[in-house]
C-alpha positions as CSV (number, residue, x, y, z in Angstrom):
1,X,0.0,0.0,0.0
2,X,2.8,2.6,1.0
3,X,4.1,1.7,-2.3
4,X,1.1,2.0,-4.3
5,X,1.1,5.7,-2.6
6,X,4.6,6.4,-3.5
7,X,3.9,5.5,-6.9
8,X,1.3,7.4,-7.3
9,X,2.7,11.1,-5.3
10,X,5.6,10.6,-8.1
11,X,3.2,9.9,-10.9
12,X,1.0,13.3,-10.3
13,X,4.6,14.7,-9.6
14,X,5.4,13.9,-12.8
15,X,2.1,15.2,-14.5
16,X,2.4,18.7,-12.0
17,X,5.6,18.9,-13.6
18,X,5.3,18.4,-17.4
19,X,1.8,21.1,-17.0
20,X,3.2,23.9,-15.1
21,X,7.0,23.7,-16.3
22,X,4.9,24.2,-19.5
23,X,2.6,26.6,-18.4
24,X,6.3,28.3,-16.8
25,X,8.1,28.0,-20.2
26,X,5.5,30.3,-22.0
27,X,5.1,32.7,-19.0
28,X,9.0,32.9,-19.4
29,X,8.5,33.2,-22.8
30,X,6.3,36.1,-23.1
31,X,7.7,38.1,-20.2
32,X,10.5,37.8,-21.9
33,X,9.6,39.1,-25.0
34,X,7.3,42.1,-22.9
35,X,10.5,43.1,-20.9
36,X,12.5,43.9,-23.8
37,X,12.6,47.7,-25.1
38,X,13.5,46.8,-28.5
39,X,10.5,44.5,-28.8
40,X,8.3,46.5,-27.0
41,X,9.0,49.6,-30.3
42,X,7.5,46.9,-32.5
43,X,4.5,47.5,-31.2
44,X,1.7,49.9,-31.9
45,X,0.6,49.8,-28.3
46,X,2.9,48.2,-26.2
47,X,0.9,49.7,-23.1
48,X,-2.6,47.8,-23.8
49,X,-0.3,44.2,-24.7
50,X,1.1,44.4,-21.4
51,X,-2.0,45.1,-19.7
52,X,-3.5,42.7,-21.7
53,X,-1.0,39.7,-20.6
54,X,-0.8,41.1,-17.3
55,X,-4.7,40.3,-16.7
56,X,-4.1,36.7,-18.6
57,X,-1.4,35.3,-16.2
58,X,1.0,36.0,-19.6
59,X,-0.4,33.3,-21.1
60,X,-1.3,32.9,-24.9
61,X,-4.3,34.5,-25.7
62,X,-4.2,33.0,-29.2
63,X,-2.6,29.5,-29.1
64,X,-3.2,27.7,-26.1
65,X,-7.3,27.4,-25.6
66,X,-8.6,24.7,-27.7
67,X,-12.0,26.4,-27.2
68,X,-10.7,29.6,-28.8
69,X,-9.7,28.0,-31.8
70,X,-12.7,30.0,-33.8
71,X,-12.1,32.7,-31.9
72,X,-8.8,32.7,-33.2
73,X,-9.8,32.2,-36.4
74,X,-12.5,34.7,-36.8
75,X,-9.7,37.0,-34.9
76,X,-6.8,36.4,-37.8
77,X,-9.6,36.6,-40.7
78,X,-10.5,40.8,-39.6
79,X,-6.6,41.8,-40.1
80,X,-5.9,40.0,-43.1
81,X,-9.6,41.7,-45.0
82,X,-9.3,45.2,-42.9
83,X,-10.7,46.6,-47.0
84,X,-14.0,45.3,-45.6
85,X,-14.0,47.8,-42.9
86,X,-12.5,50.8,-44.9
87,X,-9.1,50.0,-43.5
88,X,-5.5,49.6,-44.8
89,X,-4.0,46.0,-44.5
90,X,-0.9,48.1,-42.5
91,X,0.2,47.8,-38.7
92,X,-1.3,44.6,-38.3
93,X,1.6,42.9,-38.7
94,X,0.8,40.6,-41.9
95,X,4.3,40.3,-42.5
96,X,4.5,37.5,-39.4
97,X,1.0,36.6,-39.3
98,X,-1.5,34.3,-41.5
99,X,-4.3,31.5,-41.2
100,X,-1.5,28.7,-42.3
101,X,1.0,29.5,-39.2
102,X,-2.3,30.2,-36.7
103,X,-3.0,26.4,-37.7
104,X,0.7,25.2,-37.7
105,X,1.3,26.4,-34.5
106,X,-2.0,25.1,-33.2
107,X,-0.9,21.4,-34.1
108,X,2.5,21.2,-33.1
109,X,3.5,19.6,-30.0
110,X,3.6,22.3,-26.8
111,X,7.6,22.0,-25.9
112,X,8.3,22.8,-29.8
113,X,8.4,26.8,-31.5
114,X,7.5,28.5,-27.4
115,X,9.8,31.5,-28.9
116,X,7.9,31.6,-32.3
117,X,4.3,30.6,-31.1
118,X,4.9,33.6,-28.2
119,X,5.8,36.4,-30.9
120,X,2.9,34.9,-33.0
121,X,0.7,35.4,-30.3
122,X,2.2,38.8,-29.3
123,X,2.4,40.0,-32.6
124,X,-1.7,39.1,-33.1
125,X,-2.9,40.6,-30.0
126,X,-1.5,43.6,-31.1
127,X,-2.6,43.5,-34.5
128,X,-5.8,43.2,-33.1
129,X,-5.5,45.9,-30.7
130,X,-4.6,48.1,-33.5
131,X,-7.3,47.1,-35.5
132,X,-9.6,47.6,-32.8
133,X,-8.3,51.6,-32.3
134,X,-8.4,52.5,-35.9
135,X,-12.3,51.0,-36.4
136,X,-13.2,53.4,-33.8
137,X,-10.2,56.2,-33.4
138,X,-9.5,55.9,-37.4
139,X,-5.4,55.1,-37.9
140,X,-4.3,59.2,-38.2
141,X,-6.4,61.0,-35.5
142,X,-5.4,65.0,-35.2
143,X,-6.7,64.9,-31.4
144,X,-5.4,61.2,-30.5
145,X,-2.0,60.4,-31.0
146,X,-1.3,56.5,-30.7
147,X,0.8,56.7,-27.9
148,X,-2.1,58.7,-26.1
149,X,-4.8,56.3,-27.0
150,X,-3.0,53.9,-25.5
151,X,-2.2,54.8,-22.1
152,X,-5.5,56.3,-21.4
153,X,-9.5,55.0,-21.2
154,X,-10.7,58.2,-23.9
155,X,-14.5,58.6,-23.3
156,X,-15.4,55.1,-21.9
157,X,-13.8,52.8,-24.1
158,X,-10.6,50.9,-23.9
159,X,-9.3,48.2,-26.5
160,X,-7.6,45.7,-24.2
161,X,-10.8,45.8,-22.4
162,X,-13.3,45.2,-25.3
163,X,-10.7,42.2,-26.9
164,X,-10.4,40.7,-23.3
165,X,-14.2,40.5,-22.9
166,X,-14.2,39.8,-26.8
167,X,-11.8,36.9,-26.4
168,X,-14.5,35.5,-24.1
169,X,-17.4,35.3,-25.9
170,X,-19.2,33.2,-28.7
171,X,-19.8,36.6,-30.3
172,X,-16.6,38.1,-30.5
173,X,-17.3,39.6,-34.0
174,X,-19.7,41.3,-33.1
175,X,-18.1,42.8,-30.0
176,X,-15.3,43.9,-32.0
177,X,-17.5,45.7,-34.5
178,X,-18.9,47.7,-31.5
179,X,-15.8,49.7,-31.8
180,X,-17.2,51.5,-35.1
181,X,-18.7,54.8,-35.1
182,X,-22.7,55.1,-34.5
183,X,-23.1,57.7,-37.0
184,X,-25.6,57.2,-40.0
185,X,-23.1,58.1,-42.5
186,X,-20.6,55.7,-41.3
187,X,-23.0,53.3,-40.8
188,X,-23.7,53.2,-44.6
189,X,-20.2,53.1,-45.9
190,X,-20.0,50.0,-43.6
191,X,-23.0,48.3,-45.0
192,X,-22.2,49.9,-48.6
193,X,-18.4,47.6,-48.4
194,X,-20.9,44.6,-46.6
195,X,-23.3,44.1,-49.2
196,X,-20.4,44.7,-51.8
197,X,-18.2,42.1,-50.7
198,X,-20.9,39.5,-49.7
199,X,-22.1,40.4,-53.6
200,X,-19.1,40.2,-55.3
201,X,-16.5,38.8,-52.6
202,X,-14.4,41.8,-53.5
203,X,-13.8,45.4,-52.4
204,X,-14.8,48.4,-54.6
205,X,-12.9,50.0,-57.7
206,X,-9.1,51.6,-56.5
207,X,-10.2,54.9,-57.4
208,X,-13.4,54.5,-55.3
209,X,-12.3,52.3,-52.3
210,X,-9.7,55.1,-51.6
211,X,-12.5,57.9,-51.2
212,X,-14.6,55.4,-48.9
213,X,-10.7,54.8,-46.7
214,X,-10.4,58.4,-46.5
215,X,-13.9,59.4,-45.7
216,X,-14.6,56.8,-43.0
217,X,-11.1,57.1,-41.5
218,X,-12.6,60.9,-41.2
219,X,-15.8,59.9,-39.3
220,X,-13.7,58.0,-36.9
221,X,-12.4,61.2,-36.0
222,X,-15.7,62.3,-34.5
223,X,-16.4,62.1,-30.7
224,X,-20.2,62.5,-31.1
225,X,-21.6,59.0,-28.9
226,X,-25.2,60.5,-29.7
227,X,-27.5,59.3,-31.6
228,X,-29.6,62.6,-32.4
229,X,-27.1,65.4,-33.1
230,X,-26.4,68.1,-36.2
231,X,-24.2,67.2,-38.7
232,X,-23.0,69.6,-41.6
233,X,-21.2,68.6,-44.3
234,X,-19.0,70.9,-46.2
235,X,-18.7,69.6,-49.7
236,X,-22.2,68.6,-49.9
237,X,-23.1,71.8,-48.5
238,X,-25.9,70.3,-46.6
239,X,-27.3,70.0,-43.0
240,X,-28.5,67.3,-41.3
241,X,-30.3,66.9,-37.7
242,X,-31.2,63.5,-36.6
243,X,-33.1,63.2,-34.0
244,X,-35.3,59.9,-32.6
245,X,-34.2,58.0,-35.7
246,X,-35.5,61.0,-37.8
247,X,-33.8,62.9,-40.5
248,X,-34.0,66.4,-41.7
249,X,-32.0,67.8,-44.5
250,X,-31.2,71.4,-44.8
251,X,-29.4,73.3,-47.6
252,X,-26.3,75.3,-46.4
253,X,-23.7,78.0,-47.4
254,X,-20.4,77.1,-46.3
255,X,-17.2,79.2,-46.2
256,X,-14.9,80.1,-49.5
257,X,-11.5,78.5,-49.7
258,X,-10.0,81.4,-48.5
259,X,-12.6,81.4,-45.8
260,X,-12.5,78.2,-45.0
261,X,-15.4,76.7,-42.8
262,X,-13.8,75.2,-40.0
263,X,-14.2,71.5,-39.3
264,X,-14.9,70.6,-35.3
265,X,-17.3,69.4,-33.0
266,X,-19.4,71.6,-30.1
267,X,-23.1,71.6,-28.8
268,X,-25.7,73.6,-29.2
269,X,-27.3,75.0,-26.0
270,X,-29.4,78.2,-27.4
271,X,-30.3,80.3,-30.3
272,X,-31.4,83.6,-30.5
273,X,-34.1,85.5,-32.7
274,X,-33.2,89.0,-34.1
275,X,-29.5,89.1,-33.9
276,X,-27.3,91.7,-34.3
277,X,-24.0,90.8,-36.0
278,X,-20.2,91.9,-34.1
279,X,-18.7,92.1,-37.4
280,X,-15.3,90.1,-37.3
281,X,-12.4,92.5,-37.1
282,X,-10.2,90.8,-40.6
283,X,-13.9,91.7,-41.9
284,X,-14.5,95.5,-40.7
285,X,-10.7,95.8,-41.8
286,X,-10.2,94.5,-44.7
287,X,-13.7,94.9,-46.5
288,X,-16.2,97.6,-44.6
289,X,-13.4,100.4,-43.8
290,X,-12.4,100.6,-46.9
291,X,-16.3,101.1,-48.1
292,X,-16.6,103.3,-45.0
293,X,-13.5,105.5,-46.3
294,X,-15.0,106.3,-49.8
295,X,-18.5,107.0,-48.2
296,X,-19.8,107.6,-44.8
297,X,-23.3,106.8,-46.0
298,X,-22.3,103.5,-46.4
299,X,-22.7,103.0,-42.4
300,X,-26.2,104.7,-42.6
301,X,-27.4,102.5,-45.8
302,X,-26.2,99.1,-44.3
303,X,-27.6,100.2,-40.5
304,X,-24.0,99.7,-39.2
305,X,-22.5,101.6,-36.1
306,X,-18.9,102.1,-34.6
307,X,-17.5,101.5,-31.2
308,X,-14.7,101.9,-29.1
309,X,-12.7,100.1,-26.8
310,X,-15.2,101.0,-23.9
311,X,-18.6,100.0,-25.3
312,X,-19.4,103.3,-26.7
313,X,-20.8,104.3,-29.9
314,X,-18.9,106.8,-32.5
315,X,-20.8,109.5,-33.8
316,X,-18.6,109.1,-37.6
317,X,-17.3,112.5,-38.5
318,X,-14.2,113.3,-40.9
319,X,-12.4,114.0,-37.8
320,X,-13.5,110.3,-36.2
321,X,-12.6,108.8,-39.5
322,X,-9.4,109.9,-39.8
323,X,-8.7,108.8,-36.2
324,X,-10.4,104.9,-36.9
325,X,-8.2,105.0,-40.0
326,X,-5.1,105.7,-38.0
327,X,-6.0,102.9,-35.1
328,X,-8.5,100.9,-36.6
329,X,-7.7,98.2,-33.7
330,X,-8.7,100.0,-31.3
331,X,-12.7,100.1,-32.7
332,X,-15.3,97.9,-33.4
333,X,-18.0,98.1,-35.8
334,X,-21.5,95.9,-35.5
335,X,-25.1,95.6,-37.6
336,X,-28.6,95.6,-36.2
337,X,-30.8,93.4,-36.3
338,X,-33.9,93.3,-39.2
339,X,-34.2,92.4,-42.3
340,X,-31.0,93.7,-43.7
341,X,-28.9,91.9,-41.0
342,X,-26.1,89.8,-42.3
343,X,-26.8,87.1,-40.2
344,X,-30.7,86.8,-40.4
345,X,-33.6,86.2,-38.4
346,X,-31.9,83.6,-36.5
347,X,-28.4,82.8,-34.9
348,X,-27.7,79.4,-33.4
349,X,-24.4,79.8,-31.5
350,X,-22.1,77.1,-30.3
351,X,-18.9,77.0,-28.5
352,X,-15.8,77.3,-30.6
353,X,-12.4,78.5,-31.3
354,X,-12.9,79.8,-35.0
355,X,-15.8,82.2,-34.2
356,X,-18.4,81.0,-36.5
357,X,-21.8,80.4,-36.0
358,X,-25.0,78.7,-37.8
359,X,-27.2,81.3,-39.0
360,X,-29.9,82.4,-41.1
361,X,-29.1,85.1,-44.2
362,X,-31.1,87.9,-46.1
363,X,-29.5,86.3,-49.4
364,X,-31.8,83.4,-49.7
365,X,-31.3,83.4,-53.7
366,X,-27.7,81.9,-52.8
367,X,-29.4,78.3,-51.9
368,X,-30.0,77.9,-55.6
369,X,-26.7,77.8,-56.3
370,X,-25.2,74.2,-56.7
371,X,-21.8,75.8,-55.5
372,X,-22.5,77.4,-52.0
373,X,-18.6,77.8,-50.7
374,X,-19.4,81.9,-50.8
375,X,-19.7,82.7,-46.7
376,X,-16.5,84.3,-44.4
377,X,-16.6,80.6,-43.0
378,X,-19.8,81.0,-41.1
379,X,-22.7,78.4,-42.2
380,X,-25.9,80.0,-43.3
381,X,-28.7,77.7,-43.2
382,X,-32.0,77.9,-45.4
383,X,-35.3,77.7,-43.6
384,X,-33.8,78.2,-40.3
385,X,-37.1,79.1,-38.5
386,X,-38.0,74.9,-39.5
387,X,-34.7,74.2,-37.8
388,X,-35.3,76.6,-35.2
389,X,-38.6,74.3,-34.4
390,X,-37.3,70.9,-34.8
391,X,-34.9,71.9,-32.2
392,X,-37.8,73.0,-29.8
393,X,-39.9,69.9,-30.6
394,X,-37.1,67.3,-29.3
395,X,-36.6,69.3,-26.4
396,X,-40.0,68.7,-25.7
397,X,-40.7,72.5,-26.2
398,X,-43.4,72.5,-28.9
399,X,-45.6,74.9,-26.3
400,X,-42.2,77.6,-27.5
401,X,-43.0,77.6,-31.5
402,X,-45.7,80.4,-31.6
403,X,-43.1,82.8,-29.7
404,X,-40.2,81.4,-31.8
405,X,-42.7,82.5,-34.7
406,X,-43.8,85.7,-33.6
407,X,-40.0,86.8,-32.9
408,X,-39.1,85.8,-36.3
409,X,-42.0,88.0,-37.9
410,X,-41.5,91.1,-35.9
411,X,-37.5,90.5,-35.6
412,X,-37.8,90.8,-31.6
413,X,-34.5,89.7,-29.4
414,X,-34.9,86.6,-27.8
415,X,-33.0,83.6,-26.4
416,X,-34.3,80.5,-26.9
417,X,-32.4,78.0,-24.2
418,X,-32.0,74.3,-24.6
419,X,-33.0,71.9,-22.0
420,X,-30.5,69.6,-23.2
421,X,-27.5,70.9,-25.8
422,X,-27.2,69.1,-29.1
423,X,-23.8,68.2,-30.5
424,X,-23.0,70.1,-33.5
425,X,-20.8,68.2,-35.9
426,X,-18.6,69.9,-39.1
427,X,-17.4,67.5,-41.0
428,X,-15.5,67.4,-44.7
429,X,-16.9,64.1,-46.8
430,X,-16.0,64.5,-50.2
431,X,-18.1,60.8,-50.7
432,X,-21.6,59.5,-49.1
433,X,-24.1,56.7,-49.7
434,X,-27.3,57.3,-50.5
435,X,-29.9,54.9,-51.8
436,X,-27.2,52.1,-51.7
437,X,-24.9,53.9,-54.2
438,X,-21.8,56.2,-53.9
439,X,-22.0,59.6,-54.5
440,X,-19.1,62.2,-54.9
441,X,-19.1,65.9,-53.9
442,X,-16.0,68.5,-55.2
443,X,-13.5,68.6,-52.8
444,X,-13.8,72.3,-52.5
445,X,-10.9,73.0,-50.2
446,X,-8.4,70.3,-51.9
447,X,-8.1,68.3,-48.7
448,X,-8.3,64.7,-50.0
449,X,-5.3,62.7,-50.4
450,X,-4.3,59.1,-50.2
451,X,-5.2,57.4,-46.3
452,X,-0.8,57.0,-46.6
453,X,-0.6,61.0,-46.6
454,X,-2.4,61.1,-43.5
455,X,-5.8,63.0,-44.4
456,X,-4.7,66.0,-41.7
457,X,-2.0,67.8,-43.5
458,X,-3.8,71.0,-41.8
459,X,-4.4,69.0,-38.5
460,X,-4.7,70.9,-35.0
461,X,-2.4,69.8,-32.5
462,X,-2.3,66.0,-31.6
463,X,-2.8,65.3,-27.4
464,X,-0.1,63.5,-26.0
465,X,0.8,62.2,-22.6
């Protein structure tokens, strides 16, 4: 009997021994590899891998769970087809990785390749990591550089986090498609390249799969997590609020090249009825002074006035003229409200860096125009009253639309104040879907390029840690 026992202590010994010296060997293997600097630079986010590991025991994530063998699978097949999700077959490391050495690593004995089966296994997570950030980040952010993205949860979300819980799950395509952008218009480029591929098993025309790369790679850029928001699209010169699964279209004015109309993101939180306009000072320089200087009437016949540093108002004499034309910085000039007002019966105003506004425009014959790039970078909006409404109705404000109404006809001041802002979205697609088919608008600032040339050549500054 005390035999029998000995044999058996030495057996499971034996057994303990061959599973966690194995279990050891790849630990060893991949801690290895994650200590090293020089590895570590391979990688597009070296951060996220480690954490990723680090919550795994530095195991394989890829090759060591028979019951992830579809997982796997399903995993390898998104990086080496990325076309089908508007993405370039780059930084996923394709070089190392493929279906054929997923499956020869999978059948060969566990003390053989630990070296080559733990850079495979790296080398995927981190493919799919990336893959993961540029469906919902895009590959060239201007706000989020890399290195940012991946030392930092932005907004909620977190890559090693959604491939973890991903790596779990029977559904793991579908988790990882969670990453893309909720926004109609990227929506339909993503079932535009589904229905393409699952028609034809291919991607679209070169000359067209590169506008649908650079145009959803833009859309990534987009913070927006709401569902109802403004969108405004430069080229198209159009304006779009969806709200409650609604649509409305708007036709819009957008700025000149010169003038550029900014692209950002802010929120709306109120408009007002009856503006006056605080004419831009590059505007009052370089276009009314000089009007101003030929003839004074020109202030009485466009209802403008003149101030000074303090507040006050000028009484414009040849005397006060010479003065503004000596120190024009030190004056201001502004147009009251009515019908002749630049800016309309209605201003909606958001937060921003650029000092442009949404706004409605005594030149109404301009929305006939198919090219509407003719504004100082300010978007002027046909039918804004309608827009003006809308707005009320989803913030449950419908009782507001006869006042809104009434201040429109008789151009009386008033604020109109949001319950609940709505996020305002510029944007520059030179390519959308609609009805199922591709449609191209001029790129009216030159901005497009090749996705390799970045798309932000004009790009704000990039956060960084």
């Amino acid at each position: 009997m005390k035999a029998f026992l000995n044999f058996t202590a030495i057996f499971f010994s034996i057994i303990t021994t061959a599973i966690y010296g194995q279990d050891l060997k790849v630990t060893n293997e991949i801690t290895s590899f994650l200590k090293d600097s020089l590895n570590l630079s391979n990688l597009n986010y070296p951060k996220s891998v480690i954490r990723l590991y680090a919550t795994n025991n530095y195991e394989y994530l890829w090759l060591n769970d028979k019951q992830k063998i579809d997982q796997a699978s399903i995993a390898l097949s998104l990086l080496t087809n990325p076309n089908r999700f508007g993405l370039l077959p780059s930084d996923y490391h394709l070089e190392s990785l493929s279906l054929e050495r997923l499956k020869q690593f999978r059948s060969s004995s566990p003390e053989k390749q630990q070296k080559e089966k733990a850079l495979f296994d790296i080398l995927m997570t981190d493919g799919l990591l990336s893959f993961i950030n540029n469906l919902h980040f895009g590959k060239y952010n201007p706000l989020y550089h890399p290195s940012y993205i991946d030392s930092v949860r932005i907004n909620g979300f977190c890559a090693d986090e959604i491939l973890s819980d991903a790596g779990r799950q029977v559904g793991f395509l579908n988790l990882v498609q969670e990453a893309q952008p909720k926004l109609k218009a990227y929506q339909d480029f993503q079932n535009y390249l589904d229905q393409s591929y699952a028609t034809n098993n291919a991607m679209s025309p070169p000359v067209e799969m590169e506008k649908i790369l650079i145009n959803m790679e833009r859309l990534r850029w987009i913070n927006t997590q709401s569902l109802d928001y403004i969108l405004i699209n430069i080229p198209s010169y159009t304006l779009e609020f969806h709200y409650n699964g609604n649509v409305s279209e708007f036709k819009v004015v957008v700025g000149k090249p010169k003038t550029a109309t900014p692209i950002l993101e802010s929120e709306i939180n109120y408009f007002s009825t009856a503006p006056d306009w605080r004419v831009p000072h590059s505007i009052f320089l370089n276009e009314i002074l000089p009007e101003i200087l030929k003839d004074r009437a020109y202030l009485r016949n466009n209802h403008y006035s003149i101030y000074d540093e303090a507040g006050d108002k000028i009484i414009v004499n040849s005397s006060a003229l010479k003065e503004i034309n000596k120190n024009p910085k030190k004056y201001r000039i502004r147009q009251s409200s009515g019908n002749h007002n630049a800016l309309g019966a209605i201003v909606f105003r958001f937060q921003n860096s650029h000092g442009v506004y949404l706004h409605d425009t005594p030149q109404k014959q301009f929305f006939n125009r198919d090219n509407r790039a003719l504004s100082h970078g300010c978007i002027r909006v046909q039918n804004p009253k309608l827009l003006a409404a809308k707005l009320l109705a989803f913030d449950s404000s419908k009782d507001k639309i006869p006042v809104l109404e009434d201040a429109v006809k008789t151009y009386r001041k008033m604020d109109f104040v949001l319950k609940e802002s709505v996020p305002i979205i510029i944007t520059y697609l030179t390519m959308s879907i609609r009805d199922g088919k591709p449609t191209i608008y001029n790129d009216i600032y030159q901005l497009d390029k090749s996705p390799e040339d970045k798309l932000n050549e004009n790009k704000p500054n990039t956060i960084a840690p």
